[in-house]
C-alpha positions in Angstrom: 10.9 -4.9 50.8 12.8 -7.7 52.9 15.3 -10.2 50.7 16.0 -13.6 51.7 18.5 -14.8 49.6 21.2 -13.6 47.4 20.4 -13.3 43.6 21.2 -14.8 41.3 20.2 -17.9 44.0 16.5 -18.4 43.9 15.3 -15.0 46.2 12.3 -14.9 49.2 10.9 -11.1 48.5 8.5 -9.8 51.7 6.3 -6.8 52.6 4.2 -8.0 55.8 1.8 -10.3 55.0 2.9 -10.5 51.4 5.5 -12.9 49.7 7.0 -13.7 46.6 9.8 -16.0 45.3 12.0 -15.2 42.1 14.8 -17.1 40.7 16.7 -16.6 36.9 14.6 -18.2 34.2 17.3 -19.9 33.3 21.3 -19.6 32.2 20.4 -19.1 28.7 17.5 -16.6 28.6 18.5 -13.1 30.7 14.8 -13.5 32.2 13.3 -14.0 35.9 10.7 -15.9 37.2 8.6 -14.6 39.8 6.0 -16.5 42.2 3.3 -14.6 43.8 2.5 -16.6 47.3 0.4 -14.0 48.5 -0.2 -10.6 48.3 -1.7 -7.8 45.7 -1.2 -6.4 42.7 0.9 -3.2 44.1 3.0 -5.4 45.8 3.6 -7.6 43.0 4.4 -4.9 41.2 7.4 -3.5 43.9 8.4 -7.3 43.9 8.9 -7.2 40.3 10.5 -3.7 39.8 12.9 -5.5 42.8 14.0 -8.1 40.9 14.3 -5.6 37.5 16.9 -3.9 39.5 19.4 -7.1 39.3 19.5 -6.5 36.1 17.5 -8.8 34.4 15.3 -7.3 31.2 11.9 -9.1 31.8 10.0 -11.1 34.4 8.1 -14.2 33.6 5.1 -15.6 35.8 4.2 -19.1 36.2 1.6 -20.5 34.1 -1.7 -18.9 35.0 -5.3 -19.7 34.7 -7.5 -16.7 33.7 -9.3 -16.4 37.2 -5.7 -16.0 39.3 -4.6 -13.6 37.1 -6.0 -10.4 38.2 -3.0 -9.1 40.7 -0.7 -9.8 37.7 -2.4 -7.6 35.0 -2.9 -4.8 37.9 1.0 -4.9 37.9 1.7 -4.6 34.1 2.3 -7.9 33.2 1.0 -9.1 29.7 0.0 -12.1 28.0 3.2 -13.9 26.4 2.6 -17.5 25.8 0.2 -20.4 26.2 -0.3 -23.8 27.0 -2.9 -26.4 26.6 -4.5 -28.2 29.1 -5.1 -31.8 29.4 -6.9 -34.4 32.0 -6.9 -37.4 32.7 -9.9 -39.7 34.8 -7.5 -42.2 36.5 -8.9 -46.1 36.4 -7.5 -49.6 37.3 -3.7 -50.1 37.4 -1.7 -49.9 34.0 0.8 -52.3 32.4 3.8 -50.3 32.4 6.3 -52.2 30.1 9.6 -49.9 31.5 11.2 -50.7 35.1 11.0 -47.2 36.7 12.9 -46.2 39.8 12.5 -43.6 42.5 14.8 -40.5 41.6 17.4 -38.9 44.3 19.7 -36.4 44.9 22.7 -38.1 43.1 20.5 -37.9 39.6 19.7 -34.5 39.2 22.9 -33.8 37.3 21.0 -35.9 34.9 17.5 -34.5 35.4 19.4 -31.7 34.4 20.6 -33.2 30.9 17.7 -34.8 29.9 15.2 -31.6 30.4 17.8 -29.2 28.2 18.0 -31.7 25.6 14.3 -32.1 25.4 13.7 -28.7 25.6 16.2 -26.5 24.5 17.9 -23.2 25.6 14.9 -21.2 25.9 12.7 -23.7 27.4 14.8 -26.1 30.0 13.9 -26.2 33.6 17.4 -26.1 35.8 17.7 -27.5 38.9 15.6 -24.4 41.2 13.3 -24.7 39.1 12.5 -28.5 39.2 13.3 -28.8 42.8 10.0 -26.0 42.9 8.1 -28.4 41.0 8.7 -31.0 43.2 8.0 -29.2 46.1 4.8 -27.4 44.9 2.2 -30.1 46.3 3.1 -33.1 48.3 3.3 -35.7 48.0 5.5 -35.7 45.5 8.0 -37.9 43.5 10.6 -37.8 40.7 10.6 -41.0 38.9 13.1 -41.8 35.9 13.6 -45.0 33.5 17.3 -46.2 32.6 18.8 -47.0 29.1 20.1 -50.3 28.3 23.2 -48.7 29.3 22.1 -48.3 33.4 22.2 -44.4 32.0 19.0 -42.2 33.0 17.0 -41.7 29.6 14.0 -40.1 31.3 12.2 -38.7 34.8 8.8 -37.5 35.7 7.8 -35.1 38.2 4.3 -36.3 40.2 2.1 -34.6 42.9 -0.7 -35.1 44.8 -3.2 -32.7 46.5 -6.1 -34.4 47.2 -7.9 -36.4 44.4 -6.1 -34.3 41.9 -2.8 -35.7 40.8 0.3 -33.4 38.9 2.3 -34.3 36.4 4.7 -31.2 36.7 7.5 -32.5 34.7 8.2 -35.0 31.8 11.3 -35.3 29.7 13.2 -37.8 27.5 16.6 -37.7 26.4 16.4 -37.0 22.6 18.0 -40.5 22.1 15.3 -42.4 23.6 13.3 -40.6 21.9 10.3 -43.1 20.5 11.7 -46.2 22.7 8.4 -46.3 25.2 10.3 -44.0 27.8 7.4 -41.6 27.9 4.6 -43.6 27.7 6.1 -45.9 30.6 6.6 -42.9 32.7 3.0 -41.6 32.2 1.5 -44.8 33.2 3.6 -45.2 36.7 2.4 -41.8 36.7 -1.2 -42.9 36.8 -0.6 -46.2 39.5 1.5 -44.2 41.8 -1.3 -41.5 41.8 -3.8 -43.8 42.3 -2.2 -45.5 45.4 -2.3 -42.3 47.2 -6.4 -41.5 46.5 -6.0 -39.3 43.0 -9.1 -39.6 40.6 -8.0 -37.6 37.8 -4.7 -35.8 36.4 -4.0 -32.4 34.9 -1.2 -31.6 33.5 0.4 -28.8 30.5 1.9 -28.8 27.6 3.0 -26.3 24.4 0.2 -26.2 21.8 2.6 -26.7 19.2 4.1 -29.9 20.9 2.6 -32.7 18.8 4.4 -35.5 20.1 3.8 -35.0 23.8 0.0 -34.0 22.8 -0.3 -37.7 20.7 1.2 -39.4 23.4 -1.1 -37.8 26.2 -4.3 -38.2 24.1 -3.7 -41.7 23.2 -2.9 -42.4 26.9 -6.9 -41.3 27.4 -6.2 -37.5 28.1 -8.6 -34.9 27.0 -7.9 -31.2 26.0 -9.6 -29.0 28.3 -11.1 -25.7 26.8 -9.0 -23.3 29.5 -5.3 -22.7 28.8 -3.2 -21.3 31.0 -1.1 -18.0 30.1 2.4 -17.3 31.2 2.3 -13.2 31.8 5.5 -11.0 31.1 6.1 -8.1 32.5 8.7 -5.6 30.5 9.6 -2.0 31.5 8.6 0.8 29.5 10.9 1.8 26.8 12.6 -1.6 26.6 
């Protein structure tokens, strides 16, 4: 198994053909997150025991639909959470009542903020893990709204691949929490998707989120039958 990387940096793991990527969950949950580029179930399995060996007590996958899951469960990972799906038919442009900005490099301190507040310890998405989300299909774009204050209150990750558009990413600062933040962001959502040729939009949320599943459905989304599963593979006796 080749290494690219140093953990606890986001890690490259390689056996010929085959390719992973694994990086901590996050600095408040001892977990990992592994990616599965390509490869089988065997060597997803010596990718994972790889990364158990830094330590870490359990390895996370990405959120899964049931028909890519097949090289996971042949490497011992088990179901562990949920998420609904939702979609989207994208139409004519949308009023969008919020100025929104294009995000950059000197904001992600804040990106940073805003997702741990919305999301707690056990849930936040540091910055490896949002820089993967806004590399994961391109084009891409982080967008984000400002306070009254010129403060960032809320951001939105968005791909593209194809006609399909992404929305990877959403959070809002607790204390604009209820202002419009959201809803503004899901709309410039929509328009800049529909500039570059998207028809409709996926995205993902907790089932147990009510206020992002209100806002989504009255935005015109509809929950789709499939949810995706995030796997987790412990060791045996742990």
């Amino acid at each position: 198994m080749r290494i690219r990387g140093e953990w606890p940096n986001p890690i490259s793991l390689r056996h010929g053909w085959a390719r992973a990527d694994a990086r901590p969950w996050n600095r408040s949950r001892a977990e990992a997150h592994i990616r599965l580029v390509r490869g089988s179930g065997s060597f997803l399995r010596d990718a994972t025991a790889t990364v158990l060996s830094f330590g870490v007590p359990a390895v996370l996958s990405p959120p899964l639909m049931a028909g890519v899951q097949a090289p996971w469960r042949a490497a011992g990972f088990e179901p562990y959470t949920s998420l609904r799906l939702l979609r989207k038919t994208i139409g004519a442009e949308e009023a969008v009542a919020r100025p929104v900005r294009l995000l950059g490099d000197r904001d992600w301190l804040r990106i940073v903020e805003i997702d741990a507040a919305a999301f707690g310890p056990d849930w936040k998405a540091e910055l490896p893990a949002l820089q993967e989300a806004l590399t994961s299909a391109r084009p891409s774009a982080c967008l984000g709204i400002d306070n009254g204050t010129g403060e960032l209150a809320g951001y939105a990750i968005v791909a593209c691949s194809g006609t399909t558009g992404y929305l990877q990413r959403l959070a809002v600062h607790r204390n604009a929490q209820g202002d419009g933040v959201g809803r503004a962001l899901t709309r410039h959502t929509h328009n800049w998707l529909r500039r570059r040729g998207a028809r409709h939009i996926v995205l993902n949320t907790k089932p147990d989120n009510r206020a992002a599943l209100g806002l989504y459905e009255s935005e015109g989304y509809t929950l789709l039958p499939d949810r995706l599963e995030l796997l987790r593979f412990t060791p045996v006796g742990t």
